[in-house]
C-alpha positions as CSV (number, residue, x, y, z in Angstrom):
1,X,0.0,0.0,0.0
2,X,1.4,3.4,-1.4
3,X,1.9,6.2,1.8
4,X,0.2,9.5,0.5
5,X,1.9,11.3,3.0
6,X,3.9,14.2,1.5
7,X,7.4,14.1,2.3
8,X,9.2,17.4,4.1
9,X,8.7,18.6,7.1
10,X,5.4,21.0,7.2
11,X,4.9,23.7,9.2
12,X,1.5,25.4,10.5
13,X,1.0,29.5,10.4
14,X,0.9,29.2,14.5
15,X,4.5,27.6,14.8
16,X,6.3,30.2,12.2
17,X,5.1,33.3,13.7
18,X,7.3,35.1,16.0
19,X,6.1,34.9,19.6
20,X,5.9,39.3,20.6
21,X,9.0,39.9,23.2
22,X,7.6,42.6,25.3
23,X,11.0,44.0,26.2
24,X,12.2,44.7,22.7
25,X,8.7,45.1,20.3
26,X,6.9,47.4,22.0
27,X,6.2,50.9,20.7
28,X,6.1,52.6,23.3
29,X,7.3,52.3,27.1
30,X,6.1,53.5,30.9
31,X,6.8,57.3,31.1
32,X,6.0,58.0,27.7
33,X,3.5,61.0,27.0
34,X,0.7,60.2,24.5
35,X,-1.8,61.1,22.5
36,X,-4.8,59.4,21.6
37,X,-6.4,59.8,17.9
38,X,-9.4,61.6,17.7
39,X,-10.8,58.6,15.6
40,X,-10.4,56.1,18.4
41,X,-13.5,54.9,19.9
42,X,-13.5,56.8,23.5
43,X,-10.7,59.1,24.9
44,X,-10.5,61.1,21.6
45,X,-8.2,63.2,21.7
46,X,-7.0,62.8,25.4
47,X,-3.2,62.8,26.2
48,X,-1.7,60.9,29.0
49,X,1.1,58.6,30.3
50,X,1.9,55.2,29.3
51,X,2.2,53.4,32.4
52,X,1.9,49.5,33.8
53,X,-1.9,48.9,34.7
54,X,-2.9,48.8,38.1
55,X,-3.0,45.7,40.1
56,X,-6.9,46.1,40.3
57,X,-7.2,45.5,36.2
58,X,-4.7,42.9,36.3
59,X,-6.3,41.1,38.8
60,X,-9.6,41.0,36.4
61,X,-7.7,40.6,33.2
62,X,-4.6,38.6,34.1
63,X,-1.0,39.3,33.7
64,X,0.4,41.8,30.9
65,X,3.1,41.1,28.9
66,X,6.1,43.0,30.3
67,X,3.7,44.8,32.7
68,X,3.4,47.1,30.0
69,X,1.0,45.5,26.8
70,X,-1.4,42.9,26.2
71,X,-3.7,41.4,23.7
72,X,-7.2,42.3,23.1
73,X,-9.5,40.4,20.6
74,X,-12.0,42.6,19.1
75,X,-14.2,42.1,16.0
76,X,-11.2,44.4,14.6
77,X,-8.9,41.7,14.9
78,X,-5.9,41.4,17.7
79,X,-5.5,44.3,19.4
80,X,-2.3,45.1,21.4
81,X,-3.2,47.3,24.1
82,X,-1.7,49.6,26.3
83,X,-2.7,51.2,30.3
84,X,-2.9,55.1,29.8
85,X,-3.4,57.2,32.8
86,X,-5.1,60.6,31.5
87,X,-4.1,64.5,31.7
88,X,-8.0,64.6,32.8
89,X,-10.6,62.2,33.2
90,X,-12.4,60.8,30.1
91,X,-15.5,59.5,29.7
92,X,-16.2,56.2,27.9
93,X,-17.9,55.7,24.3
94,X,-21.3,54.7,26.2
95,X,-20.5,57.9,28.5
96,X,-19.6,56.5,31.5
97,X,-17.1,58.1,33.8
98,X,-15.0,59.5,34.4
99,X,-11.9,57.1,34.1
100,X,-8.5,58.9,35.4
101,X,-7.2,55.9,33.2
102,X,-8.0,52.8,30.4
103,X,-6.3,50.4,27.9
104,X,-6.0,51.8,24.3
105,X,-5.0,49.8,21.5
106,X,-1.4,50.6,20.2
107,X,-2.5,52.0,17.0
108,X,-4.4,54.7,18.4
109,X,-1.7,56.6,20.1
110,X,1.1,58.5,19.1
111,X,4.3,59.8,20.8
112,X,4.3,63.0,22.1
113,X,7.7,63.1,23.7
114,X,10.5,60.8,25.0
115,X,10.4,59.8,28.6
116,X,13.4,57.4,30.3
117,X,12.6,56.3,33.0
């Protein structure tokens, strides 16, 4: 009996892709001043501070990567997302508030200056 089995090693999508290191892919780091696009859901427009969430939201979402991102599924797709503590309070898009702080997606903020920390 012939074996059909293709010969070669085969590879899923899962096992090639890179696995995100938090210390070196991020965009942006804790002490960093942002600003949040006026086309983003809630917060438009706000600035703030990137900054590692508090222990109360990672107690209800689990640990972040690096303390500093983690992933958020949306029906946009994988989001990475980022803990923002704000200038001045923001409501949300459903206008509840005001939150001295949230999670934004990554692609919804831009650098507004360089912080070391």
């Amino acid at each position: 009996m012939a074996d059909d089995t293709p010969t070669g090693i085969w590879y899923s999508l899962e096992t090639l892709e890179k696995p995100r290191d938090p210390m070196t892919d991020s965009k942006f780091f804790a002490g960093n001043r942002v600003r949040i696009s006026e086309q983003f859901f809630w917060a438009k427009g706000a600035t703030g501070t990137i900054s590692e969430p508090p222990g109360a939201v990672v107690a209800i979402s689990g640990p972040w990567d690096g303390n500093l991102t983690r992933q958020e599924e949306s029906r946009l797709g994988a989001k990475t997302v980022y803990w923002v503590w704000f200038d001045e309070a923001q409501f949300d898009a459903d206008g509840e508030g005001p939150y001295s702080g949230g999670q934004i997606w990554e692609d919804a903020l831009t650098i507004l200056e360089i912080s070391v920390n």
